[in-house]
Every structure is written in C-alpha cells, then in structure tokens.
C-alpha positions as CSV (number, residue, x, y, z in Angstrom):
1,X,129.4,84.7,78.4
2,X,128.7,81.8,80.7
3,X,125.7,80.3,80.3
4,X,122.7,81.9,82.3
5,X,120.9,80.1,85.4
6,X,117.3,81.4,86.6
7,X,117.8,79.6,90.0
8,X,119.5,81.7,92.6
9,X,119.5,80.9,96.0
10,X,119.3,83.5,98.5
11,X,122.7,82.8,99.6
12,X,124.3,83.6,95.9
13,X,122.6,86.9,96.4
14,X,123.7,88.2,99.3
15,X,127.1,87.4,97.7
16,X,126.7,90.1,95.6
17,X,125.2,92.7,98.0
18,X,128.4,94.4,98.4
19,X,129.0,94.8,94.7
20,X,125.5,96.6,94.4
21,X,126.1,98.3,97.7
22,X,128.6,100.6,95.6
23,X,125.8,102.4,93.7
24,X,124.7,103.8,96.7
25,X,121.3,102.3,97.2
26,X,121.1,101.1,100.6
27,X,120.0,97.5,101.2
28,X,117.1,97.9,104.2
29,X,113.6,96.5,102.7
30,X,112.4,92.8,103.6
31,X,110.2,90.9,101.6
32,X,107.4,92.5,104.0
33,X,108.2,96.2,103.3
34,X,108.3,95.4,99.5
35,X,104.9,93.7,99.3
36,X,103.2,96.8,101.4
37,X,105.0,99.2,99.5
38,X,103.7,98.0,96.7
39,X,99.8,97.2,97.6
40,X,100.1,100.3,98.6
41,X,101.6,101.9,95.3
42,X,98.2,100.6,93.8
43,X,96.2,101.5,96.9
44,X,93.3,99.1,97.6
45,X,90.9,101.7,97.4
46,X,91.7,103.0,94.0
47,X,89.5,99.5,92.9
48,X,86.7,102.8,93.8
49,X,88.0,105.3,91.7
50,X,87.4,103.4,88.1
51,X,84.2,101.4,89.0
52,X,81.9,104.3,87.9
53,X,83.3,104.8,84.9
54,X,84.2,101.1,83.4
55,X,80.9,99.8,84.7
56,X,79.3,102.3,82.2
57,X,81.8,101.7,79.4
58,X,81.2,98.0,80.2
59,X,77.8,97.8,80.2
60,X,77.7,96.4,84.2
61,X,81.2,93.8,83.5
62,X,83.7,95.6,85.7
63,X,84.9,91.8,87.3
64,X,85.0,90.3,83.7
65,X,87.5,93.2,82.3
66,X,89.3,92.9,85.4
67,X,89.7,89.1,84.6
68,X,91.4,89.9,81.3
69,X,93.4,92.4,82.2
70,X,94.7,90.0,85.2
71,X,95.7,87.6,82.4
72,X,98.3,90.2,80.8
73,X,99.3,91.3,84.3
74,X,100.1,87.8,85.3
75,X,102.2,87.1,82.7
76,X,103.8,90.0,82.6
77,X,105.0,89.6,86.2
78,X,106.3,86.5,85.6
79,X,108.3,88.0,82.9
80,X,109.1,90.9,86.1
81,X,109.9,88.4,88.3
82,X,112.3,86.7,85.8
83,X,114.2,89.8,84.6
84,X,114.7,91.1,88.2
85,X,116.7,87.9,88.7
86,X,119.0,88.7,86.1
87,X,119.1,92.4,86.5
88,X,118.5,93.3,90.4
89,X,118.8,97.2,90.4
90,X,116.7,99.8,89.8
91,X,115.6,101.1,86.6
92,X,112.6,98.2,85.8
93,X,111.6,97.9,82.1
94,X,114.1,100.6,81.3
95,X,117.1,98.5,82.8
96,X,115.7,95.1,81.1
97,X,115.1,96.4,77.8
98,X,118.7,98.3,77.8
99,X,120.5,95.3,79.1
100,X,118.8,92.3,77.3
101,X,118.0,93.8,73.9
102,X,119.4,97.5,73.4
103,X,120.3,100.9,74.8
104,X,118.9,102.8,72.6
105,X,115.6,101.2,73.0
106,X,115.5,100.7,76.7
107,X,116.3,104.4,76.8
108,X,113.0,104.9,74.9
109,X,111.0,102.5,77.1
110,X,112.4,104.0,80.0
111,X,111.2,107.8,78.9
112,X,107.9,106.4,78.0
113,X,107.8,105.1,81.1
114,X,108.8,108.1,82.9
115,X,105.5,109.5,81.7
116,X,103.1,107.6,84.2
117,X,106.0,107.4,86.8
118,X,105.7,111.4,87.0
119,X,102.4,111.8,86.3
120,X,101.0,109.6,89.1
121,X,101.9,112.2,92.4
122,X,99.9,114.8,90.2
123,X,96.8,112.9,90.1
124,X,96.7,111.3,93.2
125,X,97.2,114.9,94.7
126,X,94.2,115.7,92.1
127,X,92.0,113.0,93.8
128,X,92.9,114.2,97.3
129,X,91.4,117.4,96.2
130,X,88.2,115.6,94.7
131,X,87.5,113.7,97.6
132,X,88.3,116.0,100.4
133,X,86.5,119.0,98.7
134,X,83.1,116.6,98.3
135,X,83.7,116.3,102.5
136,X,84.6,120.2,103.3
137,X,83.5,122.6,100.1
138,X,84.5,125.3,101.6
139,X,88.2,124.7,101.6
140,X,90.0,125.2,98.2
141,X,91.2,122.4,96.8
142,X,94.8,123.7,96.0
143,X,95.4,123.6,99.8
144,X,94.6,119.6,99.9
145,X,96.4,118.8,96.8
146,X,99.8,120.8,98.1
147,X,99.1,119.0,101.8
148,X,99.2,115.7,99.7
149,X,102.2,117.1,98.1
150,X,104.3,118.1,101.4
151,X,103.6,115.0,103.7
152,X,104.8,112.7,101.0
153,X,107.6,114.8,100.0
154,X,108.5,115.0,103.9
155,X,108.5,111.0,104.0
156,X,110.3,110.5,101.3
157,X,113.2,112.6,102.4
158,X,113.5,110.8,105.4
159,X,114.1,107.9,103.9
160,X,112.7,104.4,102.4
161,X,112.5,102.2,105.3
162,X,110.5,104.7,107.3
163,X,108.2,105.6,104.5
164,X,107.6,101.9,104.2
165,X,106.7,101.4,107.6
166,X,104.2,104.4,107.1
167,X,102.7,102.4,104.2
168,X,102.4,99.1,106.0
169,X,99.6,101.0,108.6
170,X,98.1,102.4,105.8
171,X,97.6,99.5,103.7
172,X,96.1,97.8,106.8
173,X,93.3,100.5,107.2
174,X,92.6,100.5,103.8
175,X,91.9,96.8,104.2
176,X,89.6,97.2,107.0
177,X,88.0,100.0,105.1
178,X,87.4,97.7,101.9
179,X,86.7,94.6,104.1
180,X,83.5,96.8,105.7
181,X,82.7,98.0,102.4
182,X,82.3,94.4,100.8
183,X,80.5,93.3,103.9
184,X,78.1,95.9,103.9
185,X,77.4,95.2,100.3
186,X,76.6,91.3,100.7
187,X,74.2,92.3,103.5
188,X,72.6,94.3,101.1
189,X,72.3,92.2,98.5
190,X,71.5,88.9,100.8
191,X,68.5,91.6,102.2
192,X,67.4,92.0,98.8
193,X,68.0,95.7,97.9
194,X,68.3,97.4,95.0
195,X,66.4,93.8,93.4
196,X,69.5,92.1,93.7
197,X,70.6,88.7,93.4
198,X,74.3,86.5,93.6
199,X,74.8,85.0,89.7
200,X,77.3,85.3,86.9
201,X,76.1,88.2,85.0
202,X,79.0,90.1,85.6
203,X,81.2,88.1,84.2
204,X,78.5,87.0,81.9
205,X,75.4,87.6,79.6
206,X,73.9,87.8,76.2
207,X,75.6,90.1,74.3
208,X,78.7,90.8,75.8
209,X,80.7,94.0,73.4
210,X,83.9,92.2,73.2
211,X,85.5,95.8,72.3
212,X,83.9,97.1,75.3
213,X,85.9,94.6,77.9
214,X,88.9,95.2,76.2
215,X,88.1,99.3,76.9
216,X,87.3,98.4,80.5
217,X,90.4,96.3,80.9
218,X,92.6,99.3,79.1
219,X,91.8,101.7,81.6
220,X,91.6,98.6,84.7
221,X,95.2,98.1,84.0
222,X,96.0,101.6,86.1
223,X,95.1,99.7,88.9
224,X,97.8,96.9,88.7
225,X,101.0,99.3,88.7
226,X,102.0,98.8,91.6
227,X,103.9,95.1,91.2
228,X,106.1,96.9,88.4
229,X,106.9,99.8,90.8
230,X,108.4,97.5,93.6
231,X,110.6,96.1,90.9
232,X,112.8,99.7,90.9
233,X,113.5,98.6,94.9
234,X,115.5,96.0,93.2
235,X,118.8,98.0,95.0
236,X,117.3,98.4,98.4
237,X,116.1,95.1,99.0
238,X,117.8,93.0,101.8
239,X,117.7,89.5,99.1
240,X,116.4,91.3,96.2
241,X,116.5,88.4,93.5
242,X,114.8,86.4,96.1
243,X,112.1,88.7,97.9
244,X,111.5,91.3,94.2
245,X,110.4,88.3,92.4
246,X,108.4,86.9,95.3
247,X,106.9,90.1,96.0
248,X,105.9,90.9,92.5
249,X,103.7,87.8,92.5
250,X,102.2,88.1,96.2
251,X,101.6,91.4,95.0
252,X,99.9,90.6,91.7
253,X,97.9,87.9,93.1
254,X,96.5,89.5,96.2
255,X,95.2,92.1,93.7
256,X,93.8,90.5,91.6
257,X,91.8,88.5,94.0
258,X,90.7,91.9,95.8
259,X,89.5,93.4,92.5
260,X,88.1,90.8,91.2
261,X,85.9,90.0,95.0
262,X,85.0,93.8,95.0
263,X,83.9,94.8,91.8
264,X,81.7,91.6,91.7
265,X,79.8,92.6,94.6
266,X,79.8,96.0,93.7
267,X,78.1,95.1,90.3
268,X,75.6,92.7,91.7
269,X,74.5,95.5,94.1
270,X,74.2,98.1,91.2
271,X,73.8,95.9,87.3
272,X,73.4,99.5,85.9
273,X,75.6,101.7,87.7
274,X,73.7,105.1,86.1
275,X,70.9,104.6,89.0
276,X,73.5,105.7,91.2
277,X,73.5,108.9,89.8
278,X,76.8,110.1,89.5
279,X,78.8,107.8,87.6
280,X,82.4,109.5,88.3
281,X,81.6,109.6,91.7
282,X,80.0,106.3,92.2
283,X,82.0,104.6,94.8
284,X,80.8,107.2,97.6
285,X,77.5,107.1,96.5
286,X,77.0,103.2,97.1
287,X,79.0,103.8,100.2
288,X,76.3,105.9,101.5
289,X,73.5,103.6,100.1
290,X,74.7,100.2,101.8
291,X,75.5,102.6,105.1
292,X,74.0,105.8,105.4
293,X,75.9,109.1,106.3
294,X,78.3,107.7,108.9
295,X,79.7,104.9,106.8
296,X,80.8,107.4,103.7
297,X,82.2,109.9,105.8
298,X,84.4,106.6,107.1
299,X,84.8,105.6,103.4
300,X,86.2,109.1,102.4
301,X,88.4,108.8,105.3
302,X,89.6,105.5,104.2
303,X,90.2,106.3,100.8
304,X,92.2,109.6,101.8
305,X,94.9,107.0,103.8
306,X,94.9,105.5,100.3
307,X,95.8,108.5,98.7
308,X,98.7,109.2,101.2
309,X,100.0,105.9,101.2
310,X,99.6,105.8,97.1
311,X,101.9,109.2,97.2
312,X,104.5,108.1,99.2
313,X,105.5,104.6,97.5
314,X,104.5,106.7,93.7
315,X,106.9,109.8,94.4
316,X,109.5,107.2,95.8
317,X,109.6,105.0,92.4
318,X,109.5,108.0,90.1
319,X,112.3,109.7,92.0
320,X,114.4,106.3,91.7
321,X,113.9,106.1,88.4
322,X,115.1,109.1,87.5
323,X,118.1,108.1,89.4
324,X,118.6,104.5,87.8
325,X,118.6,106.7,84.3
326,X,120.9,109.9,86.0
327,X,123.3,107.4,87.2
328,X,123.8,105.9,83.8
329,X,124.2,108.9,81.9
330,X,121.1,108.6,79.9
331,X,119.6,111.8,81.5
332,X,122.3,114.4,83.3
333,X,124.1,113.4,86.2
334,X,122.2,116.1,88.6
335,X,119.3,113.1,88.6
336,X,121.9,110.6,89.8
337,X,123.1,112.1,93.1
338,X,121.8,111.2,96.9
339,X,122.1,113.0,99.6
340,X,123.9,111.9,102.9
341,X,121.2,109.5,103.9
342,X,121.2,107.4,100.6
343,X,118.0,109.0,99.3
344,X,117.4,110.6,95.5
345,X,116.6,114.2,97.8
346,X,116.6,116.1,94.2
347,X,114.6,114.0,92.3
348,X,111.7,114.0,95.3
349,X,112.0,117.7,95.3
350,X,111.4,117.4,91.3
351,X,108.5,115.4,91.2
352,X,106.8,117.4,93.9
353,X,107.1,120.6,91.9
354,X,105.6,118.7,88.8
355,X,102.5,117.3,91.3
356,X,102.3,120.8,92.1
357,X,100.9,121.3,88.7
358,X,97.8,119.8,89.7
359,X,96.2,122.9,91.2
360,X,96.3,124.0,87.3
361,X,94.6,120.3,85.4
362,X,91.5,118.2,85.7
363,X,92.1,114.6,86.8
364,X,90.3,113.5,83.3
365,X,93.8,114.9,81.1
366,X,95.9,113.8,83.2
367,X,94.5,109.9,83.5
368,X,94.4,109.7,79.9
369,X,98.0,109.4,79.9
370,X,98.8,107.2,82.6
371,X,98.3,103.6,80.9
372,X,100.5,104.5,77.8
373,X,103.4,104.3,79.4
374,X,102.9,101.2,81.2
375,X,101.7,99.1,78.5
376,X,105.1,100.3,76.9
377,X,107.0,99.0,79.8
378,X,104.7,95.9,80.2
379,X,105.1,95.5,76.6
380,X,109.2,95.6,76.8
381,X,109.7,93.5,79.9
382,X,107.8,90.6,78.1
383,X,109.9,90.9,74.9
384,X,113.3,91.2,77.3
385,X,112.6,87.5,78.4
386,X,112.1,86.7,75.3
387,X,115.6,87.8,73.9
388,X,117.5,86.5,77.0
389,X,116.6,83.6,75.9
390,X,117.4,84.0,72.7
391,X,120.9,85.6,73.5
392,X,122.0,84.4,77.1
393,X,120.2,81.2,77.7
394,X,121.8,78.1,76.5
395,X,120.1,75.5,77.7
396,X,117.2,74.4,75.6
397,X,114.3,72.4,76.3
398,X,110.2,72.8,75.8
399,X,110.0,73.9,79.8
400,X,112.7,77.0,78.8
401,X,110.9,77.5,76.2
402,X,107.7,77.9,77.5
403,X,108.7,80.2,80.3
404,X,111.1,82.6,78.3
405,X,109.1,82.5,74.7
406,X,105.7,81.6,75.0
407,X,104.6,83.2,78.1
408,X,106.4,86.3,77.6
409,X,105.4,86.2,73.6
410,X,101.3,86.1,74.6
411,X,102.2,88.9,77.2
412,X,103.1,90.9,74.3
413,X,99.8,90.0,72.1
414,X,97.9,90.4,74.9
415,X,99.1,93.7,76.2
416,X,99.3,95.3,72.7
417,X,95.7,94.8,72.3
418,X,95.2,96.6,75.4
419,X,97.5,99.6,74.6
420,X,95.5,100.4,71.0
421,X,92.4,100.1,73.3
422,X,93.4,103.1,74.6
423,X,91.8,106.3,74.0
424,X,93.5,107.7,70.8
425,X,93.9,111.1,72.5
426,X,96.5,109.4,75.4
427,X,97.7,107.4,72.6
428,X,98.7,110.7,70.6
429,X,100.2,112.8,73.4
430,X,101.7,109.7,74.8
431,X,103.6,109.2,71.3
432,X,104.4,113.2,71.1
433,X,106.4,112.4,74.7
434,X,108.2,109.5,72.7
435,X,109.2,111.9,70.2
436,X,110.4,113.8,72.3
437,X,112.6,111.5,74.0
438,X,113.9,110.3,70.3
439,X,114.9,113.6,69.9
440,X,117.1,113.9,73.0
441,X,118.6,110.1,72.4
442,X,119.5,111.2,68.3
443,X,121.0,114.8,70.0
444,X,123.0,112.8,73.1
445,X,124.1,110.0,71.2
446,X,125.0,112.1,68.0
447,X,122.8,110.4,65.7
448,X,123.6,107.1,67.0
449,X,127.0,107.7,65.9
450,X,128.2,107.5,70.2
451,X,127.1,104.5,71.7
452,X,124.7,105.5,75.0
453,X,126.5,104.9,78.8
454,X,126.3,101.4,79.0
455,X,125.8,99.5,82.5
456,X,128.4,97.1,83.5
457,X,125.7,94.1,82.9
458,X,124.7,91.9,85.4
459,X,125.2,91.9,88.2
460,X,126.7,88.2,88.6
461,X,126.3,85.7,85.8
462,X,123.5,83.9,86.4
C-alpha cells in the first residue's frame, strides 16, 4: 500500500467525486449546509434541556463540566476530521473502525452506535410533547409527538439539500432566541437580582466533587453529537475531505463557546438551581423570571424550532447509517436501497415508526441510553487514528506522532472515563444491545469462520 498523506487539496477530491458518485449518494451539500445541519443536529437550545438537571448533580458547575467534556470532544474531532480524510463516505465510527482496524469490530461500533442514532427522533418527539403540552394542556401529547414525527419524515423524503436549507432558518432563530435569552440574563444579573454577581464560581470553588463534574460532563456530552453526525454526509458533500473536516471543527468550536457563554450566565443568575423550583424544567422557569410571561411563551416557541430542526438532521443521519451498513452487507440489503431521488426513503420510514414509540416511554428511559453509544463511537474513532498510523502511515516523526497517537490515545482515556460515568442502568441495557449485535455478527459471519462484506477501502490512497 502506498504510503498514506493527510494533506488533500480540494482539487484531489473532486478527482474522486465520480468514483463515490457510484454508491448513489448525491454530491449537493456545501461546507454551509454541513455546518447548519449539524448545529442544528445538536440544536442550540438543547444547552436548556440538561441545565436543570447537571446544575443539581453538579452542585451549580454546569460551565466547568461543560469544559471537560469540550476537552474529549475536541480531540475527538480532530481524530473525526482526520479519519474523514481518509475514509470520505458515510458510515462514521462504524466505517473508520471497519476500515482502519477490523470488520468485525467496526460492525460492533457501528450497532452500538445505531443505538443513539435511532433513539434520538424518539426523544426529541418526546420533548416536543413536554414542551408543547406545558403551553396547551389540553391537547394530548401523542398528537405533538406524531406532528414532530410527520413534518420531519416529510422533509426528509424530499431530500437532503432541501431539508438543509430548512435547518439553516431554523438554526438562525434559535440563535436569536438564545442571543435574547443570554441578554436578558446579564441585565438581570448587572441589576442585581436574584443577589447575583459576575465571578468564577462556576468554574470554581472550595470543594469541587471531582466525581460529580465528571457525572455532569457524562450526561453534557449529548449535547455535542451533532459534529459526529455531519461526518455520515461524508457522500453528499460537494468537497467532502475538505468541507467534513472543516465543518466538524467550526462545528465543535462554535459549540462549545455557546455552551460554555450560556450555562455561565445561567449559573451566575441561579448558584443553586433548586430555588427555581422545578429542576427538570428549569430552563422555562428562568425564562419567565428574567422576562415575564411574554418572553417564555417566545422561549417555548424557540425551543420547539429547535426540536424541528433537531428531527430533521437526527432522522437524516440515523437513516444513512443504516444505509452505509445495508449497502455493505453488514445488516440486509432492504436498508441499502434509495428511491429515485437518491434518498434512503425506507430507512426514514423506519425510524419514524420507531419515534413513534414515544407516545408509549418517558423521556428519563430513553435519555439514559443515548451517551452509551456515542462514547463507543467517540471511543473507536480515536483508537482508528491511532492504528492508521500504526498500519498505513509511513512517515514518522514526533509531529505524526503527536497527531495520530497522542492526541487520539488521551481521547480515549478521556472519553472512557466519561462512559463508566454513566449511569450503570444505560451502561447495562446499552451492553444487552451489544450483545445483541454479537449475536447477529457470530450467526452472519458463521462464527467468524466467513469473513464480513468488506468495503473496497479508500477511496484514493492518500
């Protein structure tokens, strides 16, 4: 094998475009559409949805646990952003792990995976429900969760580049929304309410529960998914070992910065988030504390344009990583089949039937599971790096090094630590689904004794 280059230019991948083309993707996102598809994957708002919760768990250090739990994610994307380079298609951690270290195993990573990728259109049609049933009680909530369901289904089967235009408006309002919220805040807290007062305690005080941060950055992590999701657009981007990487990192950093800017003010507002009241429900309570009525019907409002947006880019990735496996072999061929205008139409049907199944859970069962499945992934995609070096890479040199073994190796320290932070009840069902998918891998393969459908490896030698 030749010997493996990170640097690409743009021009050496649209060389190849025709050769991916074949797969049946079709190549229409810009490095735009990829970054908006993806803020919007980890919706802006949903910084709202956790606050509550970790700023109890946390003792009042949401911004510090989102600090540490930016470390891993940073890292990790760089690891992203380097394996997308080598393997631009879709199928993410499942892809990287099959091609760069085994099939076997990146079959497993990808079904563990699969788990949040699925589960993700249930609960965001679960908090649809939760929110729009604070606003109008009298209307069940299984007709808001299948209206969440059936616009994003409808998008979806129209087509990529549309639903990515959708999300680009979305995101926007969402920004405004948070942008008022954060504002409204400072005036607050420049007035004086509440007794509050600019300084470092949440990032810092006496007596910080070390344990406790890591718990709070566990459950934080949900809220970064989004830059490993635009990664599976690998095949519909325009320059995609160009604009992924790029995009990945925009993504990651943006984020971060937003999470970090909000949760900070949010905590100096409220140091002890139980005078709020409701803890789950937090976020809309301080919305209507900083701006009476008007301003948390406009919050709810907001945050359901998060939802939608959220549902479109979630139901997209699941669906097109069911494909990415379908297309392979590794699950049956029905998953690997588009319809006439390049789109994955059976595997959006599928995930909206399983989001359906939120009219019949509680958002707290469903939750539990999400993060075991990406630190899995997160895990993986750090290790890959590490063994194309090992195997592919042949030039040596401390700079290599550093990038492809050092980086990627604290990625992996950092994000197991996370995972076993977990709640050992996601960490059980989350292992039963692994099971599972060992089970179907030792029946499809024989016991090992038939090798798995291999991919034809990268697409150029880098």
């Amino acid at each position: 094998m030749s010997q493996l280059d990170p640097a690409i230019s743009p021009a050496r991948s649209a060389e190849t475009a025709d050769d991916l083309q074949a797969a049946g993707l079709r190549r229409s996102l810009t490095l735009r559409h990829i970054v908006f598809l993806g803020l919007a994957y980890m919706a802006p708002l949903a910084v709202f949805d956790t606050f509550g919760i970790v700023a109890d768990i946390t003792h009042g250090h949401v911004p510090l646990s989102y600090l540490l739990v930016l470390v891993a994610v940073l890292i990790t994307a760089l690891s992203y952003a380097k394996m997308v380079r080598f393997y631009p298609r879709a199928g993410s951690a499942y892809t990287y792990t099959r091609e760069a270290i085994n099939p076997h195993l990146g079959f497993l990573v990808g079904w563990a995976a699969t788990l949040d990728y699925l589960l993700l259109p249930m609960i965001n049609a679960l908090l649809s429900a939760i929110y729009m049933t604070a606003a109008f009680p009298e209307v069940p909530s299984w007709v808001w969760i299948l209206s969440t369901i059936v616009v994003c289904t409808a998008l979806n089967l129209i087509g990529v580049r549309i639903a990515a235009k959708v999300n680009v408006i979305l995101v926007v309002i969402q920004v405004v929304v948070a942008v008022a919220f954060v504002g409204l805040t400072i005036k607050n807290i420049v007035e004086g309410a509440n007794g509050a007062h600019f300084s470092v305690a949440p990032f810092f005080s006496p007596g910080i529960d070390a344990g406790a941060i890591a718990s709070g950055a566990a459950i934080l992590a949900l809220s970064f998914l989004g830059f490993d999701a635009v990664s599976t657009l690998a095949e519909e981007a325009e320059y995609p070992r160009r604009d992924i990487p790029r995009a990945i990192l925009i993504i990651v950093g943006v984020a971060g910065l937003f999470f970090v800017s909000v949760t900070y003010v949010m905590q100096v507002l409220f140091p002890d988030v139980s005078t709020v009241g409701n803890i789950v429900g937090a976020s809309p309570e301080i919305a209507k504390y900083i701006g009476g009525a008007a301003f948390q019907a406009l919050f709810i409002g907001g945050y359901m344009v998060a939802v939608l947006g959220c549902g479109i880019t979630q139901q997209m990735s699941a669906a097109r990583l069911l494909f990415a496996m379908g297309r392979d072999g590794a699950l049956p061929r029905f998953f690997g089949r588009l319809n006439t205008a390049g789109v994955p139409a059976g595997n959006v049907l599928l995930i909206a039937a399983l989001a359906c199944s939120a009219v019949f859970l509680d958002l707290s069962r469903a939750a539990s599971l999400i993060n075991f499945g990406a630190f899995v992934a997160f895990i993986f995609v750090n290790l890959s790096v590490i063994f194309t070096y090992i195997r592919f890479v042949k030039r040596r040199g401390w700079r290599t090094a550093l990038g492809f073994v050092v980086l990627p190796a604290l990625g992996v320290a950092v994000n197991v630590a996370l995972w076993f932070s977990l709640e050992p009840s996601a960490m059980v069902v989350g292992g039963v689904w692994v099971a599972l998918g060992l089970g179907y891998l030792l029946w499809r393969t024989r016991l090992f004794r038939v090798a798995p459908p291999a991919l034809s490896g990268p697409v150029e030698q880098l």
